[in-house]
C-alpha positions as YAML, in Angstrom:
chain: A
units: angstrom
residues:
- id: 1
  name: UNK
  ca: [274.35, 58.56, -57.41]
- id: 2
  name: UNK
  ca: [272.66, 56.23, -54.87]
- id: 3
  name: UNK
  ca: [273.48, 52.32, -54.89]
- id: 4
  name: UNK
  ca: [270.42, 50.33, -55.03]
- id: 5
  name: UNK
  ca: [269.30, 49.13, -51.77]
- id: 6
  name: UNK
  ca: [269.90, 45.30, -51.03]
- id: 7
  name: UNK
  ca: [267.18, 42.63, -50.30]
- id: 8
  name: UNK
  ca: [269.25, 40.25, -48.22]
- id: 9
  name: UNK
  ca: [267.61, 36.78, -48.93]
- id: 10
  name: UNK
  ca: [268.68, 34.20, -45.84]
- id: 11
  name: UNK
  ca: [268.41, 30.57, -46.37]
- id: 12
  name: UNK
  ca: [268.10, 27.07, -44.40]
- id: 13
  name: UNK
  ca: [269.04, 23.77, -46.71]
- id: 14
  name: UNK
  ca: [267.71, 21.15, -45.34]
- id: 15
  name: UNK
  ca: [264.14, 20.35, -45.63]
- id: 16
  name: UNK
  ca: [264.47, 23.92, -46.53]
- id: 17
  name: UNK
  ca: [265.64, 24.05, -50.30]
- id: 18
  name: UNK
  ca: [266.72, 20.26, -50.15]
- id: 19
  name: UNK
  ca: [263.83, 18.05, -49.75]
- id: 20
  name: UNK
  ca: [265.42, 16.17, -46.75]
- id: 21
  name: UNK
  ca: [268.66, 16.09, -45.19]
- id: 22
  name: UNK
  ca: [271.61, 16.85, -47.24]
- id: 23
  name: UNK
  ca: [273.51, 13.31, -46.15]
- id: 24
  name: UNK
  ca: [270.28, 11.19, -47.03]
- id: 25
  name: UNK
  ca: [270.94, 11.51, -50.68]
- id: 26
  name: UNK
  ca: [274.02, 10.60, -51.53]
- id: 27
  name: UNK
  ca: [276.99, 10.57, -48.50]
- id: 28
  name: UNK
  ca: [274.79, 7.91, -46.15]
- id: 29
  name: UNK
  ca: [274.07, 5.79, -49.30]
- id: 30
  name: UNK
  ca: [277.51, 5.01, -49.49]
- id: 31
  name: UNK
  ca: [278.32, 4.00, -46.21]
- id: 32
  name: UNK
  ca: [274.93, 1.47, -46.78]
- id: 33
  name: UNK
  ca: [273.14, 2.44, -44.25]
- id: 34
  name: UNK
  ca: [269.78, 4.35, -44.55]
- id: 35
  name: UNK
  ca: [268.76, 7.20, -43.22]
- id: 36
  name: UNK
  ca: [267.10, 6.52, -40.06]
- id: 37
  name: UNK
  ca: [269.94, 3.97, -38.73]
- id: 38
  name: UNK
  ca: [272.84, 6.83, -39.44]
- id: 39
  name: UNK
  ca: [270.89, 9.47, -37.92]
- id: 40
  name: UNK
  ca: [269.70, 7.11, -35.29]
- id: 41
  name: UNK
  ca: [273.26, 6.03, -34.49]
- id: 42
  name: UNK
  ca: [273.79, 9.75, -34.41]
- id: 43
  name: UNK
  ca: [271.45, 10.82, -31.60]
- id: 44
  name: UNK
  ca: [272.63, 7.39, -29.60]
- id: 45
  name: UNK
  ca: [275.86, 8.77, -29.26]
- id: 46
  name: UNK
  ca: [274.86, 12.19, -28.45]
- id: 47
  name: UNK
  ca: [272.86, 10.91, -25.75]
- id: 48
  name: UNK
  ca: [274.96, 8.55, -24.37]
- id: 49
  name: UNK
  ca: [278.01, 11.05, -24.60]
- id: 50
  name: UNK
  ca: [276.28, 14.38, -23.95]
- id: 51
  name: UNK
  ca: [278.36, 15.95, -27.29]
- id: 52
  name: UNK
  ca: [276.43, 18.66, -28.97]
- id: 53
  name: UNK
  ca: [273.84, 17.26, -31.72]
- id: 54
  name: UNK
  ca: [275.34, 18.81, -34.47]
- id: 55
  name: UNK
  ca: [279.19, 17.99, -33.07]
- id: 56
  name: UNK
  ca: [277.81, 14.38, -33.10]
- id: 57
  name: UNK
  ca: [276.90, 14.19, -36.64]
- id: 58
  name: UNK
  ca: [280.10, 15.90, -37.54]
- id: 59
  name: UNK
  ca: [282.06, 12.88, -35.83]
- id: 60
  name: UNK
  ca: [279.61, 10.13, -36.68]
- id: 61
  name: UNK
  ca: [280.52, 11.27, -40.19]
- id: 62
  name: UNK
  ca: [284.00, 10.78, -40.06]
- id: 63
  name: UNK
  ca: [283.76, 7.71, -37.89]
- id: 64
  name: UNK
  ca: [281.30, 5.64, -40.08]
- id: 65
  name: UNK
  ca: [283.62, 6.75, -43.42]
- id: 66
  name: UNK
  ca: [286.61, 5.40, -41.45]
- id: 67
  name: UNK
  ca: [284.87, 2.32, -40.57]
- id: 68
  name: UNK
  ca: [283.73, 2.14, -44.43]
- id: 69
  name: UNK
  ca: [287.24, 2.24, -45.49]
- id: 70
  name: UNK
  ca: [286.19, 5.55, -47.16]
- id: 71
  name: UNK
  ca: [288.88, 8.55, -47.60]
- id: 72
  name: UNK
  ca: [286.14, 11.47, -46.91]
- id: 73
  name: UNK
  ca: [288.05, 14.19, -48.83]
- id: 74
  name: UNK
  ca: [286.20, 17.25, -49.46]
- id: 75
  name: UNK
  ca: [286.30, 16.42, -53.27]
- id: 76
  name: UNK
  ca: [284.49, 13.07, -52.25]
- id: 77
  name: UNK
  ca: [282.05, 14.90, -50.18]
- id: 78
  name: UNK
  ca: [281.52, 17.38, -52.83]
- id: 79
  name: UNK
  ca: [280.28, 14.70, -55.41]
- id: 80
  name: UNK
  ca: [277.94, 13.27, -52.67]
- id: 81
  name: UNK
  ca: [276.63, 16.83, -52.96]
- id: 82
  name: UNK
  ca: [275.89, 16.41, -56.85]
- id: 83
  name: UNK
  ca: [272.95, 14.08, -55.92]
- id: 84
  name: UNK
  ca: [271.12, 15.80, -53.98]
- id: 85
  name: UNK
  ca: [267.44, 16.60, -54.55]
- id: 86
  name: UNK
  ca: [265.45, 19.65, -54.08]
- id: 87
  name: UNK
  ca: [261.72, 21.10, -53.91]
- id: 88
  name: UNK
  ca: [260.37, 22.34, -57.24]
- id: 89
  name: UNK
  ca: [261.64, 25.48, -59.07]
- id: 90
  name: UNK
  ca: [264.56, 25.71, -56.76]
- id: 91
  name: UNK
  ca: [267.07, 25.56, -59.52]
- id: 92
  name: UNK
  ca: [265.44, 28.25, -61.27]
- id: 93
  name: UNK
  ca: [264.41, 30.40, -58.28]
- id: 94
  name: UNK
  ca: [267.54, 32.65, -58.03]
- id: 95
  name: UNK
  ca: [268.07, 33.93, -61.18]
- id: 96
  name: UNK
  ca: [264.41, 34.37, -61.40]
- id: 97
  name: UNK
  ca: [264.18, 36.25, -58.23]
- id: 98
  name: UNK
  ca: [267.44, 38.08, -58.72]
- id: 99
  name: UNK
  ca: [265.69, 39.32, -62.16]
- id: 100
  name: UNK
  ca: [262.44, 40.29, -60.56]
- id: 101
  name: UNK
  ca: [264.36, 42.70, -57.63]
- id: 102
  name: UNK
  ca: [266.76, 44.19, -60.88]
- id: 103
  name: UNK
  ca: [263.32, 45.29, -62.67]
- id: 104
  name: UNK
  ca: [261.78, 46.64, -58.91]
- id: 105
  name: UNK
  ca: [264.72, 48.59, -58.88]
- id: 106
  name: UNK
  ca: [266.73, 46.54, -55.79]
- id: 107
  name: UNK
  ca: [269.94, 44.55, -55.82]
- id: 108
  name: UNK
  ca: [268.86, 40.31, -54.50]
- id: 109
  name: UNK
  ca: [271.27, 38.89, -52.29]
- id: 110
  name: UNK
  ca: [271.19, 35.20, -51.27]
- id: 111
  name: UNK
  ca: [273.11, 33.84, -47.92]
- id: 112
  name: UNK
  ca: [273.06, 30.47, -46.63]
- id: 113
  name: UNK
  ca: [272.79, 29.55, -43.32]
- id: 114
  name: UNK
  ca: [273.31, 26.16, -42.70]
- id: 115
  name: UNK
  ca: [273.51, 23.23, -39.90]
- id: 116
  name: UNK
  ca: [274.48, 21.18, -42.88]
- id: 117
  name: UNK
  ca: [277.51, 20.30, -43.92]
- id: 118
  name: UNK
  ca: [279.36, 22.97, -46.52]
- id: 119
  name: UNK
  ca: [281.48, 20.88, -48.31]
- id: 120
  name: UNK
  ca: [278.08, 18.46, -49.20]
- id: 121
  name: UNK
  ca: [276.80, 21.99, -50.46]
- id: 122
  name: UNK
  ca: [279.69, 23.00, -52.31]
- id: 123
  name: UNK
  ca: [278.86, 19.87, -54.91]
- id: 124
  name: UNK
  ca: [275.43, 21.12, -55.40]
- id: 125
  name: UNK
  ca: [273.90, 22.74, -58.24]
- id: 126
  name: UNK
  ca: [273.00, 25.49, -56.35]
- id: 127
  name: UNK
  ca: [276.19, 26.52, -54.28]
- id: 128
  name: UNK
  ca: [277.03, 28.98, -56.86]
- id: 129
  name: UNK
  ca: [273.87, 31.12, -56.32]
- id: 130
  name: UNK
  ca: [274.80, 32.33, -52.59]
- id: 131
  name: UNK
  ca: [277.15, 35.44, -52.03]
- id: 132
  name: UNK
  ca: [277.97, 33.93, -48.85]
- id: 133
  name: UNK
  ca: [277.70, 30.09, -47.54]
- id: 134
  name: UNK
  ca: [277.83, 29.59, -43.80]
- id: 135
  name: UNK
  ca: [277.59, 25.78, -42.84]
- id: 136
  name: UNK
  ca: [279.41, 23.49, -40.47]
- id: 137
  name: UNK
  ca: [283.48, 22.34, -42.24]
- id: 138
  name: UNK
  ca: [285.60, 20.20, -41.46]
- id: 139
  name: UNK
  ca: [289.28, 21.14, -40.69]
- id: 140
  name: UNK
  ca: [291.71, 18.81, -43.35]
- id: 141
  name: UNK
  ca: [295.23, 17.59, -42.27]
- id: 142
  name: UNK
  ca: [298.14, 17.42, -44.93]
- id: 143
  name: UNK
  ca: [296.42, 14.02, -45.81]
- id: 144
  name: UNK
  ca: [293.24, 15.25, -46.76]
- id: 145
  name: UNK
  ca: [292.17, 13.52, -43.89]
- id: 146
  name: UNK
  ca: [288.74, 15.86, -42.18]
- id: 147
  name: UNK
  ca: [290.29, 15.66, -38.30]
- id: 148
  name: UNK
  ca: [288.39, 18.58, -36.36]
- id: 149
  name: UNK
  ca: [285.13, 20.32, -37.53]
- id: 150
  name: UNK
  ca: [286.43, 23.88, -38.37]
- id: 151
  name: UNK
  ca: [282.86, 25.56, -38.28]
- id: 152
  name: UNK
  ca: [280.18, 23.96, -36.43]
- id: 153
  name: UNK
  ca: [276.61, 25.99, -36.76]
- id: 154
  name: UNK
  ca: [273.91, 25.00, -34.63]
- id: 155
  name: UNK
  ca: [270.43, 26.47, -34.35]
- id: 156
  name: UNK
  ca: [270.68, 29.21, -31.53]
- id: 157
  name: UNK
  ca: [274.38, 29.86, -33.91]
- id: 158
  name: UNK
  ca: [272.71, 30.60, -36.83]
- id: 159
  name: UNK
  ca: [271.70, 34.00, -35.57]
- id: 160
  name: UNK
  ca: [275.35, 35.47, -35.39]
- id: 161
  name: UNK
  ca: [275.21, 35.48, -38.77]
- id: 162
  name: UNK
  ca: [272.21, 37.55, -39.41]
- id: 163
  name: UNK
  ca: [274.42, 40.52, -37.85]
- id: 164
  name: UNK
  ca: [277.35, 39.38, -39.81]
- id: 165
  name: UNK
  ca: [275.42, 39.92, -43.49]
- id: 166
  name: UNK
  ca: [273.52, 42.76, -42.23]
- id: 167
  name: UNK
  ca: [276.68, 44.58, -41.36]
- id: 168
  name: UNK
  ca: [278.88, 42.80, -44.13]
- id: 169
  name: UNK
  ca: [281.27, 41.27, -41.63]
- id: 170
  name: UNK
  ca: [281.57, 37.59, -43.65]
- id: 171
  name: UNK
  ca: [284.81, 36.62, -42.27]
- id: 172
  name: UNK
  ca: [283.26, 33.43, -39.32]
- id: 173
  name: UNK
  ca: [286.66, 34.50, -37.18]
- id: 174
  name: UNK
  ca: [285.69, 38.28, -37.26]
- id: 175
  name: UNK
  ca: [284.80, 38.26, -33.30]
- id: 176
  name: UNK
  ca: [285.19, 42.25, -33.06]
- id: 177
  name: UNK
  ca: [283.64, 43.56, -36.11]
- id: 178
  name: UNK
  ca: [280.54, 41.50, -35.62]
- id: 179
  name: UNK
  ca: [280.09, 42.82, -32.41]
- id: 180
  name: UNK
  ca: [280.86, 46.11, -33.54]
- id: 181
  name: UNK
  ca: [277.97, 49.13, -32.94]
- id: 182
  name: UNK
  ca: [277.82, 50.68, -36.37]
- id: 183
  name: UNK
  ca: [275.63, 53.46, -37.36]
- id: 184
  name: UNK
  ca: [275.46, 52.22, -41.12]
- id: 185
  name: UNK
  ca: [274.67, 48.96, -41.85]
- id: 186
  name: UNK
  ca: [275.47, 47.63, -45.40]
- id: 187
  name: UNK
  ca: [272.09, 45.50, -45.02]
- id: 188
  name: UNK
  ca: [269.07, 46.86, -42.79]
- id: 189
  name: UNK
  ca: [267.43, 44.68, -40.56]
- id: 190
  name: UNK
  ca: [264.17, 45.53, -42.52]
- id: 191
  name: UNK
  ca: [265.54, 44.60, -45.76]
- id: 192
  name: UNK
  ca: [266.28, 40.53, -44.82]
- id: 193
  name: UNK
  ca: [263.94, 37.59, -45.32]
- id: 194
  name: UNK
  ca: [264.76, 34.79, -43.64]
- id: 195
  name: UNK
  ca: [263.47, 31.09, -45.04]
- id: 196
  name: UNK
  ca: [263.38, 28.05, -42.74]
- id: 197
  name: UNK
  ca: [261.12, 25.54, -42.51]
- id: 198
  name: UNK
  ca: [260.73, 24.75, -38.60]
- id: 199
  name: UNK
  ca: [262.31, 24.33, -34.64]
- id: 200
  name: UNK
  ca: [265.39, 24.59, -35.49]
- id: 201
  name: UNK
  ca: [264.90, 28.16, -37.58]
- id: 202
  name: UNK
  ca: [263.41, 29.78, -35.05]
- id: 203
  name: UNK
  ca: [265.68, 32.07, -33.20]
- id: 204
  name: UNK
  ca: [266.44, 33.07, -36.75]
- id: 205
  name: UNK
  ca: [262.98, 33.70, -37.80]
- id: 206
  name: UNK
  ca: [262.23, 35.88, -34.82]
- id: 207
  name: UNK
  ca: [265.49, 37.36, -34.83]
- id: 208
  name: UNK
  ca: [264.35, 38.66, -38.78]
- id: 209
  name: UNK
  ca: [260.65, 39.18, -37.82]
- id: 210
  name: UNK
  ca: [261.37, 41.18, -34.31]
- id: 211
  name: UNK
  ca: [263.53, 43.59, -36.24]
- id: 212
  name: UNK
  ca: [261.40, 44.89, -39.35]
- id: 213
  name: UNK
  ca: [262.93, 41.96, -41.62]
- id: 214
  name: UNK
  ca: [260.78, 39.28, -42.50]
- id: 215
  name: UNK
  ca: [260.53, 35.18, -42.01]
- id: 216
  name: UNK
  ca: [258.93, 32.69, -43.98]
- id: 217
  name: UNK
  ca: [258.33, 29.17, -43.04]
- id: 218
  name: UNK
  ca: [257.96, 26.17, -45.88]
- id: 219
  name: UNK
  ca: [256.55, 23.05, -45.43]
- id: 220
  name: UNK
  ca: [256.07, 19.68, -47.71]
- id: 221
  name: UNK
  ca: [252.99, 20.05, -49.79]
- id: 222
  name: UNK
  ca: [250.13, 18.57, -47.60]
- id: 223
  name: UNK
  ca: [252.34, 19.07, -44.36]
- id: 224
  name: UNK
  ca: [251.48, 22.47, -43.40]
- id: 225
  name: UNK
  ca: [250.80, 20.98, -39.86]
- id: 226
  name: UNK
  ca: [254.68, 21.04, -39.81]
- id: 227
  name: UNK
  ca: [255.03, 24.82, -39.48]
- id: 228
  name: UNK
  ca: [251.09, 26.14, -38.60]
- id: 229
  name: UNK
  ca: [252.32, 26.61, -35.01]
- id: 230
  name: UNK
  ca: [255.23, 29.08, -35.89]
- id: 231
  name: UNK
  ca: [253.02, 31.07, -37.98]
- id: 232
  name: UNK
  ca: [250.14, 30.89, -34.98]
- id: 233
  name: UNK
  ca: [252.46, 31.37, -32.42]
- id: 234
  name: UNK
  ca: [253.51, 34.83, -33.81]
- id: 235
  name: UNK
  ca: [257.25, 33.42, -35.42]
- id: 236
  name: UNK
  ca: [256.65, 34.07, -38.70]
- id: 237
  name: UNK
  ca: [254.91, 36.29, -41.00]
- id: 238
  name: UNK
  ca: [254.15, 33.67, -43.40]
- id: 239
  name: UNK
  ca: [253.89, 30.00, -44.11]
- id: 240
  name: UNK
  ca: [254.02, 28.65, -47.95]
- id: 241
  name: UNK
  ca: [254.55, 25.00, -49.18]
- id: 242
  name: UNK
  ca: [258.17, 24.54, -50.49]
- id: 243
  name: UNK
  ca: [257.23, 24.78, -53.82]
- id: 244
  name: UNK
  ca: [259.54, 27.66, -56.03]
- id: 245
  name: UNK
  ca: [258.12, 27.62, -59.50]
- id: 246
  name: UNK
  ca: [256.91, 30.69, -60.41]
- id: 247
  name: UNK
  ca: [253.25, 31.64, -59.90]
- id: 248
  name: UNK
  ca: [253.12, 29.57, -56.56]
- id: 249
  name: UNK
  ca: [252.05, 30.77, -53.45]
- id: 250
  name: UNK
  ca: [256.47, 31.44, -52.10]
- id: 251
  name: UNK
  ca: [257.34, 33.22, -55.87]
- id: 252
  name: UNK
  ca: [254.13, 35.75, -55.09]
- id: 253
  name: UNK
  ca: [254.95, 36.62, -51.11]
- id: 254
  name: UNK
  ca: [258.95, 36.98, -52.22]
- id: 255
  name: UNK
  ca: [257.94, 39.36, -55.30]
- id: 256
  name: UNK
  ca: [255.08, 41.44, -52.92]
- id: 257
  name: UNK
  ca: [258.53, 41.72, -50.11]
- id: 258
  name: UNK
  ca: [260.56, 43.01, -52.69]
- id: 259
  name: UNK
  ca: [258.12, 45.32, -53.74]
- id: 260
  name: UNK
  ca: [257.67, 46.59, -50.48]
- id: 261
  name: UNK
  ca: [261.09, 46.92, -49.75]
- id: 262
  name: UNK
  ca: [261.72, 48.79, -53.26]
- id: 263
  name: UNK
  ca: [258.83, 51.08, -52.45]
- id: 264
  name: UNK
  ca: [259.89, 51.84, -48.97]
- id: 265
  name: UNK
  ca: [263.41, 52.71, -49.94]
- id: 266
  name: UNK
  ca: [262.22, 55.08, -52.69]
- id: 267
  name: UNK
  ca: [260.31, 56.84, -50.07]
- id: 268
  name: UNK
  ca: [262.71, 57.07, -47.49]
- id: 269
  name: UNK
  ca: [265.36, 58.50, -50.02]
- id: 270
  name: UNK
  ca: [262.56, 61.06, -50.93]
- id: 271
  name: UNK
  ca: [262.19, 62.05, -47.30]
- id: 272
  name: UNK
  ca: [265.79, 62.68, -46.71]
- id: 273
  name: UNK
  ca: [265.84, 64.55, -49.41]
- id: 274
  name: UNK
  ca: [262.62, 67.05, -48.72]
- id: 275
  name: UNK
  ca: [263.89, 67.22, -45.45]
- id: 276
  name: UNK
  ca: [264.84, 70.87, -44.39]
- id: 277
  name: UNK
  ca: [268.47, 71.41, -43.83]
...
């Protein structure tokens, strides 16, 4: 009996499913700062000390809770997670979605791919919807106490793990299998949809669209400027305001790619099957 095929659904957070930046909501309220001084702080130091953007923010984060008297567990960072905010039918998008691939006749998969922070996710409503989560973690000491960032994902990162779901290799410290040349893969490049929502998706996008899979880019409603130049620049296959409920504009071009790749593996199955021995 043949196992469904899988349509392997890849996701940024930030700006992405979140309507901003994960930290904005909840973790940079409590330190009182706003936005645009943390992350402003943030790229001071990175300039000044030539540490790796996303590095930065990792140690900004545990410097400004130290300087806030704050213990940053990752049970504290998970509740900052609980108030974050997100575009429009996204807590109703995956088992929606999930439901539309069972009746098309393919199993929905949804990864995250994250420059985020995990543990912030992990508090979300929607951490439990993702198979896998990849985001950057901190390493804890016996204390509690975050001390080293254990997984740090940057942009040009994010497309290791692209190889890593299509071939099922989830484990980050896998070096060998990832790089393994398999003949199977448990996820074809064609059958992965990446969603971003600009610069720093798009080795990811391309890496999705340049192998048969697909990318989609979401913007703001009323901010398609945002993304117009990935879709003109040949980056994407499609652009769609972040805006999940069902009926809109992403909820018809997800359901039309899961048709397609329903359709597609139905024929292939029937071609290897006429095919003469």
């Amino acid at each position: 009996m043949n196992k469904k095929p899988i349509v392997a659904i890849l996701y940024d957070f930030d700006s992405t499913l979140a309507k901003a930046d994960m930290q904005n909501f909840g973790f940079i309220p409590a330190l009182g700062m706003t936005p645009a001084e943390f992350w402003g702080e943030t790229s001071a130091f990175s300039a000044s000390s030539g540490v790796e953007r996303t590095l930065s923010y990792l140690y900004m984060m545990i410097k400004k809770t130290r300087e806030k008297g704050i213990k940053m567990t990752r049970e504290w960072l998970r509740e900052m997670g609980s108030k974050v905010e997100f575009f429009p039918g996204v807590l109703d998008w995956f088992k929606r979605i999930n439901e539309f691939g069972k009746n098309a006749g393919v199993k929905v998969e949804h990864y995250l791919i994250s420059s985020g922070n995990l543990e912030i996710v992990e508090g979300t409503a929607i951490s439990k919807e993702f198979k896998v989560k990849y985001a950057c973690e901190f390493y804890y000491d016996e204390n509690g106490d975050p001390v080293w960032p254990k997984l740090a994902i940057n942009y040009t990162q994010k497309t290791q793990y692209f190889f890593r779901i299509s071939k099922g290799v989830y484990d980050a410290t896998d070096d060998v299998g990832v790089n393994e040349k398999r003949q199977e893969r448990r996820i074809p490049y064609r059958n992965i949809i990446y969603i971003g929502d600009g610069m720093t998706d798009i080795p990811a996008m391309i890496i999705a669209k340049n192998n048969g899979g697909k990318s989609i880019a979401v913007y703001p409603r009323g901010q398609e400027e945002k993304v117009q130049g990935l879709f003109h620049d040949g980056r994407v296959n499609y652009v769609c305001p972040a805006d999940y409920r069902a009926g809109k504009d992403l909820d018809r071009v997800m359901q039309l790619l899961i048709q397609g790749v329903a359709i597609s593996e139905t024929l292939g199955r029937r071609e290897n099957k006429d095919a003469p021995d």
